[in-house]
C-alpha positions, -999 to +999 in steps of 0.1 A: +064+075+199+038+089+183+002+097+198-030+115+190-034+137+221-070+155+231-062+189+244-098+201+239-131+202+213-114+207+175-083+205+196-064+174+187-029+167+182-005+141+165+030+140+192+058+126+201+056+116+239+079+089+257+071+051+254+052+036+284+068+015+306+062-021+313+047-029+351+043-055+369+009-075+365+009-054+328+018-061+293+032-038+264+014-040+232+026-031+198-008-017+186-018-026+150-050-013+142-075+012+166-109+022+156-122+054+158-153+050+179-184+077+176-177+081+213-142+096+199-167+120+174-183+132+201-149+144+215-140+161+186-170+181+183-179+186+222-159+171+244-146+166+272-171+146+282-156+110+286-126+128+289-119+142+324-126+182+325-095+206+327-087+209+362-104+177+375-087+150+374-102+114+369-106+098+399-084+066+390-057+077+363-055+111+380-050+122+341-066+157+324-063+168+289-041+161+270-048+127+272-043+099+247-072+087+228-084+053+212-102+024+230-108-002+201-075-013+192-058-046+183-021-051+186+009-078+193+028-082+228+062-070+228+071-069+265+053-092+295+056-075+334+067-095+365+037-118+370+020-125+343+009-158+334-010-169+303+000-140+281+035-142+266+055-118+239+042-122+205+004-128+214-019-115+191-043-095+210-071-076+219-081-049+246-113-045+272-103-007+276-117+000+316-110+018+345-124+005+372-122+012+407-131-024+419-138-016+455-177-003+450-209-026+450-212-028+409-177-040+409-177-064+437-210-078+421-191-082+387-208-056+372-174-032+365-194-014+337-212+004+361-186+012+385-193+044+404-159+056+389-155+039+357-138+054+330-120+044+297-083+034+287-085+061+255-104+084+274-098+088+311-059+083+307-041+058+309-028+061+272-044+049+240-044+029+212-042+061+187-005+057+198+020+031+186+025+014+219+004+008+255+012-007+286-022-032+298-030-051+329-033-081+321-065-087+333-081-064+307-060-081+279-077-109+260-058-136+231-070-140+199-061-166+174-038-161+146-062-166+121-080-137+129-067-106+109-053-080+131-075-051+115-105-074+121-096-081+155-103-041+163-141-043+157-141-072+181-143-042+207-175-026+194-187-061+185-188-069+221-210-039+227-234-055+206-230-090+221-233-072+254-268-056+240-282-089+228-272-106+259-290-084+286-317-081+261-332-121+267-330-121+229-330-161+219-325-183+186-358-182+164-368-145+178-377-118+155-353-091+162-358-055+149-327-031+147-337+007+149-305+021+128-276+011+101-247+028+118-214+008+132-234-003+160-271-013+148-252-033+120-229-048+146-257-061+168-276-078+136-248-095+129-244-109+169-286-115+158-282-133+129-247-155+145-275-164+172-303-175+149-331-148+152-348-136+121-335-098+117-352-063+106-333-036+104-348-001+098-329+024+079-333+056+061-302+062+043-294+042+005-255+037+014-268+024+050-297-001+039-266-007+008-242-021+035-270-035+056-280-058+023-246-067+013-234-077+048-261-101+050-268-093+088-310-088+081-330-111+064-350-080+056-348-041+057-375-013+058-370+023+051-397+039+077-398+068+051-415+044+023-433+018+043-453+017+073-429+001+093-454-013+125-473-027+093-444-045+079-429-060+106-469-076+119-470-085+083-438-107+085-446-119+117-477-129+113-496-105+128-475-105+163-448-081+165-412-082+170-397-102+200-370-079+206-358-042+195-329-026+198-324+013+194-295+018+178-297+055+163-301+081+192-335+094+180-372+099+192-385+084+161-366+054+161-372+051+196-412+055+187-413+029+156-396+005+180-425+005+206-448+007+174-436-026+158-430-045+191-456-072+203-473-071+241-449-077+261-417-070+238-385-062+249-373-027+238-331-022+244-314+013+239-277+012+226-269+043+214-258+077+233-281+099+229-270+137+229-302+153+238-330+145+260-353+120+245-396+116+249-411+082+257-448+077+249-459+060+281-493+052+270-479+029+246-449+014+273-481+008+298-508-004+275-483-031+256-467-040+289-430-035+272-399-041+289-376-015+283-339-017+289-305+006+289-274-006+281-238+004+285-206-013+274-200-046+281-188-070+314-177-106+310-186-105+270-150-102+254-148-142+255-181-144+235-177-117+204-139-134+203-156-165+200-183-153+175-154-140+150-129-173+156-159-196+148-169-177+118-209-170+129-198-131+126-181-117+097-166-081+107-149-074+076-182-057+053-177-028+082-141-020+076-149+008+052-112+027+054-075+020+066-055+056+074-024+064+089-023+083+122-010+115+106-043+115+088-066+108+115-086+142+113-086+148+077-096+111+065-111+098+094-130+120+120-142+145+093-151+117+069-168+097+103-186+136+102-193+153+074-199+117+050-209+095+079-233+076+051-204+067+033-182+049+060-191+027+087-157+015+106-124+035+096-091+018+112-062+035+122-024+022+115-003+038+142 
């Protein structure tokens, strides 16, 4: 079958390697659509990173380059392992892509995205869904309903980052929410906002950004930083108070600033992004405002909820599928567009 193997940084392959095969307590899914995830950019340009270093194994698949990449994928069961209840062949479904270790104290609290070992089917090993086929436990393997498009089905794994955000954040219906960033992500976590009933700001610098931001619908309003005071606006629409919540969804100090800025006493400041460099935080302002901030990474026990949001209709993922490729063009039309015009593309989805 074919797969898109990372070897190393600008080093990444379309091959033929052998079809998995089907396990006990495991399923094989035909996979329909994966998206290409910035975490997969990041790769690309620098990696390994998530992926295990040459000569050091990860601890759980016991896999090094090359490994098979792709953790937000959609697909159809075509084979059910000995044991598996609840899941049969032609299921529609949809992947929560760890490695976990299960045996330390995150884990055994529930808390698997901070296992002491965690890693990432896509990343760490254990194949991909830039591939046309995968073998899953079925614990990490989640239905979807029929109604809901198979290329739509792929964002549900990024949605449920932002569901995840919005969750540990305390955010709550009638809020005012402000969104530090356009990207996949920032928009992706409006929309959970908006599904939930907050009133939703969204700063943004970039015209194709604030574009998608508007038609979307995910904000009921949008500043650009560069042309308006932004601390001003946001007291101005709430009524002198400040934003609720903020969530920093860009990777950068001054995103990261005009979120503690805009926030009231007391506000609640979550970081999303990965950040690539070292970052600054103006305690004078975290002290004197008493803010509450928190870091966030992936997702545990959320898959249920962003399936939920996208079967009920209160998020619409299909404004931030901006592309459909084929695998052999994954480089050329997807990670260099992703790079070199990331202003013009928010989701691209790959057809193994």
């Amino acid at each position: 079958m074919k797969a898109a193997r990372f070897y190393a940084a600008k080093d990444i392959r379309i091959e033929d390697i052998p079809e998995p095969e089907i396990k006990p307590g495991a399923v094989k899914i035909d996979i329909a659509w994966c998206g290409i995830c910035g975490t997969d950019l990041h790769e690309y340009l620098d990696g390994p990173i998530f992926v295990p270093q040459p000569g050091h194994p990860h601890p759980l698949t016991h896999e090094e380059p090359p490994v098979t990449l792709g953790h937000e994928f959609s697909g159809v069961i075509s084979e059910v392992g000995e044991g598996v209840s609840d899941l049969k062949v032609g299921d529609h479904v949809v992947v929560e892509p760890y490695v976990v270790c299960g045996e330390c104290i995150p884990c055994k609290e529930g808390k698997y995205n901070l296992c002491d070992n965690m890693g990432f089917i896509g990343l760490a090993g254990f194949g991909g869904g830039l591939a046309e086929k995968i073998v899953v436990e079925q614990r990490w393997v989640h239905k979807i309903d029929d109604s809901v498009p198979l290329d739509e089905a792929a964002v549900i794994e990024p949605l449920t980052v932002a569901v995840h955000a919005v969750r540990i954040s305390g955010a709550k219906a009638g809020d005012w929410a402000l969104v530090g960033g356009a990207g996949p992500i920032g928009l992706l976590v409006a929309a959970v906002l908006k599904g939930e009933g907050l009133h939703v700001i969204i700063s943004e610098l970039a015209d194709l950004r604030k574009k998608k931001a508007q038609e979307s619908g995910v904000a009921d309003y949008i500043v650009d930083p560069s042309k308006e005071d932004l601390k001003a606006r946001v007291r101005e629409l709430t009524n002198g108070v400040g934003a609720d919540v903020a969530f920093e969804c860009a990777g950068v100090n001054p995103v990261f600033d005009g979120m503690q800025d805009a926030l009231k006493m007391g506000g609640v400041l979550t970081n999303v992004s990965i950040w690539g460099h070292d970052a600054t935080v103006d305690m004078h302002k975290l002290v004197n405002k008493e803010l509450v901030v928190k870091g966030t990474i992936g997702y545990a026990h959320d898959h249920p909820t962003s399936i939920k949001l996208v079967e009920d209709g209160k998020v619409d993922v299909k404004p931030f599928i901006t592309g459909r490729i084929a695998l052999e063009d994954l480089i050329d039309q997807g990670f260099k567009t992703l790079i070199d015009h990331k202003d013009t593309a928010v989701k691209i989805l790959v057809h193994p």
